[in-house]
C-alpha positions as CSV (number, residue, x, y, z in Angstrom):
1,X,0.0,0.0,0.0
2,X,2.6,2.3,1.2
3,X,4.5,1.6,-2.0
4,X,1.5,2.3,-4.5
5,X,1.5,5.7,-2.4
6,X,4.8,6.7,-3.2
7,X,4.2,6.1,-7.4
8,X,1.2,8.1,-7.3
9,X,0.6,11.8,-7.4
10,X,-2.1,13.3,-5.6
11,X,-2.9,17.0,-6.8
12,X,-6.5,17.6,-4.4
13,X,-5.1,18.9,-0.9
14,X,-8.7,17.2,0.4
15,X,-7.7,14.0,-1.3
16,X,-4.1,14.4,-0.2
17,X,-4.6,14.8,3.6
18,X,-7.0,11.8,3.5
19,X,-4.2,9.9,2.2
20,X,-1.8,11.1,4.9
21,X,-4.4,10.2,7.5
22,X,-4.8,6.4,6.4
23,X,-0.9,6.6,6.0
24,X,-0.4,7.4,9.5
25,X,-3.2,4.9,10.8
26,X,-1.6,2.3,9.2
27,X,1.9,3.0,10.5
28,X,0.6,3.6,14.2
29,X,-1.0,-0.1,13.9
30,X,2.0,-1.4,12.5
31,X,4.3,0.1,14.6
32,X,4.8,-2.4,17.1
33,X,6.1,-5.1,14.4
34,X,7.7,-2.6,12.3
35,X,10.2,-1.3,15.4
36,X,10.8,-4.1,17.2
37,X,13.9,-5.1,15.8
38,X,14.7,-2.0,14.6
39,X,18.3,-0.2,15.7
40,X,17.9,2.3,18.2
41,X,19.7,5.8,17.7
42,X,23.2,6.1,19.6
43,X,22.7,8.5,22.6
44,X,25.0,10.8,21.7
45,X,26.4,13.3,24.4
46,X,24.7,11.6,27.2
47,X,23.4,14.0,29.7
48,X,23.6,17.2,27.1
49,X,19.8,17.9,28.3
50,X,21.0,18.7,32.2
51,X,23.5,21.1,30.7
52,X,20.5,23.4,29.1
53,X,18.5,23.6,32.4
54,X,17.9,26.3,34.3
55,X,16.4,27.5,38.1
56,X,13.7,29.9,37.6
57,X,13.7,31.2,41.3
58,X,10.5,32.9,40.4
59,X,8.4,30.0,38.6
60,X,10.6,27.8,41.3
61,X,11.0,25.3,38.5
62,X,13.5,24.4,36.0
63,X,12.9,25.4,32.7
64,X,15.3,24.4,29.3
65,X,17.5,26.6,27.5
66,X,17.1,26.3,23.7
67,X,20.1,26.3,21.7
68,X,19.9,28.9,18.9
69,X,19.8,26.3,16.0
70,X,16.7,24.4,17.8
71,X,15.0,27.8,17.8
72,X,15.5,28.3,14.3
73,X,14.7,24.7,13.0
74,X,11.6,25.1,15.4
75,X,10.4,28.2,14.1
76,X,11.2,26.9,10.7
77,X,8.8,24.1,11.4
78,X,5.9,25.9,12.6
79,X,6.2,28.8,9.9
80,X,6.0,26.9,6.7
81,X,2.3,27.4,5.9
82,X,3.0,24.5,3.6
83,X,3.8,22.1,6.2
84,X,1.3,19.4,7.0
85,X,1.2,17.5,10.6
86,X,-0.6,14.7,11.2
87,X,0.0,13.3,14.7
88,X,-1.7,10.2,16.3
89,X,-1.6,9.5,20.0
90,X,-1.5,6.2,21.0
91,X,-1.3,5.9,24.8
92,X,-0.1,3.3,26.1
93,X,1.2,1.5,29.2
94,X,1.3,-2.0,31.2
95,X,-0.8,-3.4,33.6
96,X,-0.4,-5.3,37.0
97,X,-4.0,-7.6,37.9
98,X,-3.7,-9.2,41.4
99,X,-6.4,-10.8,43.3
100,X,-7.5,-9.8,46.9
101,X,-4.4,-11.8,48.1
102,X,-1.8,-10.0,45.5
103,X,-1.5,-13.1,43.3
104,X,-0.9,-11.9,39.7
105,X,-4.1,-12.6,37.8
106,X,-3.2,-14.4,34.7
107,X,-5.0,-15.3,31.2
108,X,-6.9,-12.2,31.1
109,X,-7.6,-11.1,27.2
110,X,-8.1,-7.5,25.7
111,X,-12.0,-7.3,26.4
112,X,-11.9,-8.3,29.6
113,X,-10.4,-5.0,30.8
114,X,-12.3,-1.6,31.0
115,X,-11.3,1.6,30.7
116,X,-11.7,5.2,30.7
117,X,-10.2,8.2,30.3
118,X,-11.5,11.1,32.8
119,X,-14.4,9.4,32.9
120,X,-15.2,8.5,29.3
121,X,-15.5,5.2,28.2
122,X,-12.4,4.5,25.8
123,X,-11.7,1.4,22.7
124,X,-8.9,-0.3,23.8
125,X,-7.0,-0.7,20.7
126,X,-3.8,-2.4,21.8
127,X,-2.9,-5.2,23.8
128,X,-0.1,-7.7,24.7
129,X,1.1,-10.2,27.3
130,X,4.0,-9.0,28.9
131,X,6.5,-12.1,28.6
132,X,5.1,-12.4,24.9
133,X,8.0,-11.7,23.1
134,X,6.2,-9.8,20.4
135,X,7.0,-6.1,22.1
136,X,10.4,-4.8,22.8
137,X,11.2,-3.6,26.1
138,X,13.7,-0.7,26.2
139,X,15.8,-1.1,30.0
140,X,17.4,1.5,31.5
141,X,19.6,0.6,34.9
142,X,20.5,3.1,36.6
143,X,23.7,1.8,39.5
144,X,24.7,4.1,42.1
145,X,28.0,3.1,43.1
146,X,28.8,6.1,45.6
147,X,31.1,5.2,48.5
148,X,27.8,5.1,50.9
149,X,26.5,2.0,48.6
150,X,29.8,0.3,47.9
151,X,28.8,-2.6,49.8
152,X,25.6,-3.1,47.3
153,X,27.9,-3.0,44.4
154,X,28.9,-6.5,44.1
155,X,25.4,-8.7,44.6
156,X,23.8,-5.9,42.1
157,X,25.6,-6.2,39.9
158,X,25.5,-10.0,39.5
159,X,21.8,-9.6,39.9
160,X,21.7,-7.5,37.1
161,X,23.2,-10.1,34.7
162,X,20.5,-12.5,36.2
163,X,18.4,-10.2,34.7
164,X,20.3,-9.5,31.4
165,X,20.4,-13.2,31.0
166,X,16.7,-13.2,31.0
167,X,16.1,-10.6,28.2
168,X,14.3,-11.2,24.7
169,X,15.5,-11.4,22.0
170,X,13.8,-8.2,21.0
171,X,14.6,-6.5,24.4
172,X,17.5,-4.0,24.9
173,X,19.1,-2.5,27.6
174,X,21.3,0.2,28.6
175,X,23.4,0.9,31.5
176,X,24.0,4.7,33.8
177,X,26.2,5.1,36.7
178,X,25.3,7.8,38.9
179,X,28.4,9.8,37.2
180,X,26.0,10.7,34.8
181,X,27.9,8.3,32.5
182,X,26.2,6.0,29.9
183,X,28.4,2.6,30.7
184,X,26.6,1.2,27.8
185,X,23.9,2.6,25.1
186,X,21.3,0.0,24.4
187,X,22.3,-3.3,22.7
188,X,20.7,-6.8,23.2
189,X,24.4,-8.0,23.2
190,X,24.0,-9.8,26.5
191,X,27.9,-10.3,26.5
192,X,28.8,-6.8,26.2
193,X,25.8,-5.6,29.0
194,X,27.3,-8.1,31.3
195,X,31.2,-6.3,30.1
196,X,30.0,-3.0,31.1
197,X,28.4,-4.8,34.8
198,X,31.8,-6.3,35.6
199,X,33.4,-3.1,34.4
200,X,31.7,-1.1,37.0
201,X,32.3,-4.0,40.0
202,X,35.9,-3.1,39.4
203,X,36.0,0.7,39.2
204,X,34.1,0.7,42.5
205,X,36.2,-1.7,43.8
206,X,39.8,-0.3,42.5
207,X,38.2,3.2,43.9
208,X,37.7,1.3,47.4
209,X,41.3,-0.2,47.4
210,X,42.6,3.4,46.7
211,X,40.8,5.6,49.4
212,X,38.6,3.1,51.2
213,X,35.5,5.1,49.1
214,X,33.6,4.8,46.0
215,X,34.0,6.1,43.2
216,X,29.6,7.6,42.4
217,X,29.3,10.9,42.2
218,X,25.8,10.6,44.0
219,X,24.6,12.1,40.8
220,X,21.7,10.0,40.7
221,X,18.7,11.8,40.4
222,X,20.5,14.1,37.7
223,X,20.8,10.3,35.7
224,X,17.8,9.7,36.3
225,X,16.6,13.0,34.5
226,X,18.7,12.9,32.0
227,X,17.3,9.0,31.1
228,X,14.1,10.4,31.1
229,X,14.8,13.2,28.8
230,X,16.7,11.4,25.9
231,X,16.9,7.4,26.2
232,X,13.6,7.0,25.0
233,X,11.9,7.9,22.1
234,X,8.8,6.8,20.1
235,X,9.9,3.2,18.8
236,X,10.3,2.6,22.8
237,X,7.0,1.1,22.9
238,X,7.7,-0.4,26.5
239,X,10.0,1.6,28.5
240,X,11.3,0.6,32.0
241,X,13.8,1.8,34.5
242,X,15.2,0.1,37.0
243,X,16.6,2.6,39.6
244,X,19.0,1.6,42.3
245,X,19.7,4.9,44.5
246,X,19.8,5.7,48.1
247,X,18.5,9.3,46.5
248,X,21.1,11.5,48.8
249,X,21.5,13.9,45.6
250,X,17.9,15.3,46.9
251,X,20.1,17.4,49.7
252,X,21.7,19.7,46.6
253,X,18.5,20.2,44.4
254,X,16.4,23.4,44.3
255,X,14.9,25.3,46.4
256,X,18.0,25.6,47.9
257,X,18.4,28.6,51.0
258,X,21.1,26.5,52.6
259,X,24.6,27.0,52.7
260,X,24.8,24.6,49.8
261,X,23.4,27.0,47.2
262,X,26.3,27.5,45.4
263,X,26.4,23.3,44.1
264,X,22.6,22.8,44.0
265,X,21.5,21.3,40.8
266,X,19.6,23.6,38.4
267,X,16.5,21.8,39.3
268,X,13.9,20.5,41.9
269,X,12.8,16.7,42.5
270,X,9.1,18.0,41.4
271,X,11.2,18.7,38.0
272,X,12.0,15.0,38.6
273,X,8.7,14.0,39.4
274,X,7.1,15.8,36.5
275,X,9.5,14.1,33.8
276,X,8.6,10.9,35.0
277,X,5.0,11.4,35.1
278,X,5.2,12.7,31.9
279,X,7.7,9.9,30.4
280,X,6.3,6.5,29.7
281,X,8.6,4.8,31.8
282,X,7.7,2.6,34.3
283,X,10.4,3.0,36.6
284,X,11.1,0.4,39.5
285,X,13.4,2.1,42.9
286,X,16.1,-0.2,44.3
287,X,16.8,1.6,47.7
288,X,19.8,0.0,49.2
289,X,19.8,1.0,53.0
290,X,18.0,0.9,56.6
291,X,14.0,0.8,55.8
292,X,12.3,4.1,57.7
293,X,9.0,4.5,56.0
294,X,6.1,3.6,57.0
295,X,7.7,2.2,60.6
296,X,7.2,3.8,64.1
297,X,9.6,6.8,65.0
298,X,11.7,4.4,67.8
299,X,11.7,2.0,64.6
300,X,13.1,4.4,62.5
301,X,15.7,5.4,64.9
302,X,16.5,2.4,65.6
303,X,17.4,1.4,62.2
304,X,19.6,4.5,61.7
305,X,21.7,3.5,64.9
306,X,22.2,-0.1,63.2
307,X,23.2,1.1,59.8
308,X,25.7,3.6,61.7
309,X,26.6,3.2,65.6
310,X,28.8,6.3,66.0
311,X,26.3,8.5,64.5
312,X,25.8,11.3,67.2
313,X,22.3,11.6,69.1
314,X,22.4,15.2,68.2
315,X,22.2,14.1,64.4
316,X,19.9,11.6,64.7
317,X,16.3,13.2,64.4
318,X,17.7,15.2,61.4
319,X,19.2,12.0,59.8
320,X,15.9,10.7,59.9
321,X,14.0,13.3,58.2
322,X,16.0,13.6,55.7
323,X,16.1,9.6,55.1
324,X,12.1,9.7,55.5
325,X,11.7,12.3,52.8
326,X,14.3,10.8,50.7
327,X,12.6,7.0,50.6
328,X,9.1,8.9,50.6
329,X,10.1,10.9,47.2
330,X,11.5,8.0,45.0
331,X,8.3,5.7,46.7
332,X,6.0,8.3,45.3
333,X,8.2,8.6,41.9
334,X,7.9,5.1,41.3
335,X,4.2,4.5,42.0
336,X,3.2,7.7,39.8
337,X,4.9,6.0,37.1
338,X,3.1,2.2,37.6
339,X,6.4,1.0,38.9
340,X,7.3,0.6,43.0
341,X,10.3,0.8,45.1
342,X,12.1,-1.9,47.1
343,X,14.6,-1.9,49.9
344,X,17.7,-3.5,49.8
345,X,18.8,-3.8,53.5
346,X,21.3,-6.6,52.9
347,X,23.5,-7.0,49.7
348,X,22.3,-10.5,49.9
349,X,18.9,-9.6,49.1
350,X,20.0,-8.3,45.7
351,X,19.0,-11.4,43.6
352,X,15.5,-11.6,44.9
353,X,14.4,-8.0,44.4
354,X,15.7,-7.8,40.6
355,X,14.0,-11.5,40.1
356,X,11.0,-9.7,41.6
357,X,11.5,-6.6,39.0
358,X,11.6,-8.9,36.2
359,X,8.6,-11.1,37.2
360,X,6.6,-8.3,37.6
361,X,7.7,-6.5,34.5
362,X,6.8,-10.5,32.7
363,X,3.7,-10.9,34.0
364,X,1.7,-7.2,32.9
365,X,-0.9,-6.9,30.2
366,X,0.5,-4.2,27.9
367,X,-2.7,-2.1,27.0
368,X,-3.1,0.9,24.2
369,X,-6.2,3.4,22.9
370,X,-6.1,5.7,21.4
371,X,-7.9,9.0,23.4
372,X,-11.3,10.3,21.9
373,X,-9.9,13.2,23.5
374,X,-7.9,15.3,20.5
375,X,-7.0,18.0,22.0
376,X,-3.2,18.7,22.4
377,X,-4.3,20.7,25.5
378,X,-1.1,19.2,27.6
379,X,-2.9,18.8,30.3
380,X,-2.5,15.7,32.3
381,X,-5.2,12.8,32.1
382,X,-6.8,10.6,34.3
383,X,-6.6,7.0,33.0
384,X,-9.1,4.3,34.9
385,X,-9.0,0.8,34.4
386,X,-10.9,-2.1,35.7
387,X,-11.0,-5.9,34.9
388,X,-15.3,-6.9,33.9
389,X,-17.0,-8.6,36.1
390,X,-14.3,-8.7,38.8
391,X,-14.3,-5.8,41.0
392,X,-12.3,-7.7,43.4
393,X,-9.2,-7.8,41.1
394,X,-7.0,-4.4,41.5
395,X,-5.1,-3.5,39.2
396,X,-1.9,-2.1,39.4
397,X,-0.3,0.6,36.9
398,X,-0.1,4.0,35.4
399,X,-2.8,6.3,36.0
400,X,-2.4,9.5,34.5
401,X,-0.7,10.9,31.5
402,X,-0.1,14.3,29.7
403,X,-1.7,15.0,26.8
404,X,0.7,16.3,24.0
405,X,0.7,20.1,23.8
406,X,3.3,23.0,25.0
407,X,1.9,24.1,27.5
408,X,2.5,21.7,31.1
């Protein structure tokens, strides 16, 4: 069809855009089959985004910096009255059924599920198993290897080739240390992925053997929003994050009164927040460290005292605040995004939680419609979805998204 396009003319502008419009249907059907094994582009200049933000004191928000030759190709763009843009809006994102005792619900099929968006009935248009093969999944693992997580190095990292090993054949992955450094760009080469995993075991260790410290540059949360900003694009039909962090680079981000003004990142974790919302990343939190949400004050305290017995009492109360808004932020973060977080109090626990991560990641229906909602209003949407018949079942995922649309 596509072909018989190309060797004919069409002269009516009517005609013309009609074409255009089955075009693009056709494409966003087939783009799941099309992509799947197509090459992903290099990702050049890794963390080039972070070097264009900007604190806006007054809107206490980041905001982005655009390049002069941006502005012009944009303005270009949206100034040739000859230009035509046809944009569909497939939105899409995996699902999580458990019963009333959190046992995955499995053999569900596409009309089994309802759903709506802000209330209005949609068609789901798209759907897949999760462990069917036929959709690529795009992984992003983020390792902080600061000297306060040193100890977590080792067990993660040999979880993580548990979990390379484990990747379809259609899958790719990617690897970012919390130097802001992409160890590897996405490949499905399982011997290289499991390289780059060794390759970081040693620098930490080699670091450790020079100054008894790691060699991180707790830089995590800066990764983080730099993945969500440019590893993903549109042929990323299914992208996931798997984010091991103890989150201490929230101390130095914005608003920042402190005495540490003068190093506090250009942005806030709400800046954070709002890229991953916004993203379609489903992004699961590794937290290496002493559990203190959700438990009792004398709990929490207690825990700090274990991780670190010559921690002064004066420090103690402020040590855990600062851990209970730390854990509380990337919980929320991961939740927003259909993912959840994880604690990793024992390096020995390593291999269960990534197992855990990949399970859940296997066993998600994979659901797409496309919104009777055209507006590119960017405003964010409520997504509801319920399983017929069963309103005993909960299920577990994304729900909200942002339309498409400038203004956020």
């Amino acid at each position: 069809m596509l072909q018989a396009m190309h060797n004919k003319s069409y002269s009516h502008p009517v005609l013309l855009l009609f074409v255009l419009l089955l075009t693009c249907t056709f494409l966003s059907s087939s783009t799941i089959s099309q992509t799947a094994d197509s090459e992903k582009p290099k990702l050049n200049d890794f963390g080039s985004s972070l070097k264009r933000l900007k604190w806006d004191p007054k809107l206490k928000a980041s905001v982005g910096i655009e390049d002069s030759d941006t502005k012009v190709k944009r303005e270009n763009r949206t100034s040739d009255p000859a230009t035509i843009r046809v944009e569909t809006a497939l939105v899409l994102a995996d699902y999580l059924v458990v019963d009333k005792g959190g046992t995955p619900v499995l053999g569900l099929q596409q009309n089994d599920f309802v759903l709506n968006e802000d209330s209005v009935p949609q068609q789901v248009a798209m759907f897949a198993l999760g462990n069917s093969g036929e959709i690529r999944r795009s992984i992003v693992l983020i390792i902080d290897y600061s000297g306060s997580l040193f100890r977590y190095v080792n067990t993660s990292v040999e979880a993580a080739k548990t979990l390379v090993d484990q990747l379809g054949p259609k899958d790719k992955m990617a690897i970012v240390t919390d130097a802001i450094e992409l160890l590897a760009d996405f490949t499905k080469n399982k011997t290289e992925l499991k390289s780059k995993l060794d390759l970081l075991k040693l620098k930490a260790q080699d670091a450790a053997a020079r100054d008894g410290w790691g060699s991180g540059h707790s830089l995590q949360l800066s990764a983080l929003l730099a993945v969500l900003k440019e590893a993903f694009d549109t042929e990323d039909v299914r992208p996931i994050v798997i984010f091991q962090t103890d989150g201490d680079e929230m101390k130095i981000l914005q608003p920042q009164p402190s005495a540490f003004k003068k190093i506090a990142r250009p942005f806030s974790f709400s800046d954070v927040y709002d890229a991953g919302v916004k993203s379609r990343a489903t992004i699961y939190t590794v937290l290496p460290g002493p559990r203190v949400l959700g438990l009792p004050r004398d709990k929490q305290i207690e825990r700090i005292k274990a991780r670190d017995a010559k921690i002064p009492q004066f420090l103690l109360e402020r040590e855990r605040i600062m851990l209970l808004q730390e854990q509380s932020a990337l919980a929320s973060l991961s939740i927003a995004t259909g993912g959840w977080m994880d604690f990793l109090e024992e390096p020995s626990q390593a291999a269960a939680i990534y197992s855990r991560i990949f399970l859940d990641i296997s066993l998600r229906y994979v659901i797409g419609y496309y919104p009777t909602n055209k507006d590119h209003d960017g405003k964010k949407r409520k997504i509801s979805i319920e399983v017929k018949g069963h309103p005993e079942y909960t299920v577990l995922g994304r729900k909200a998204y942002y339309a498409p649309g400038s203004e956020r």
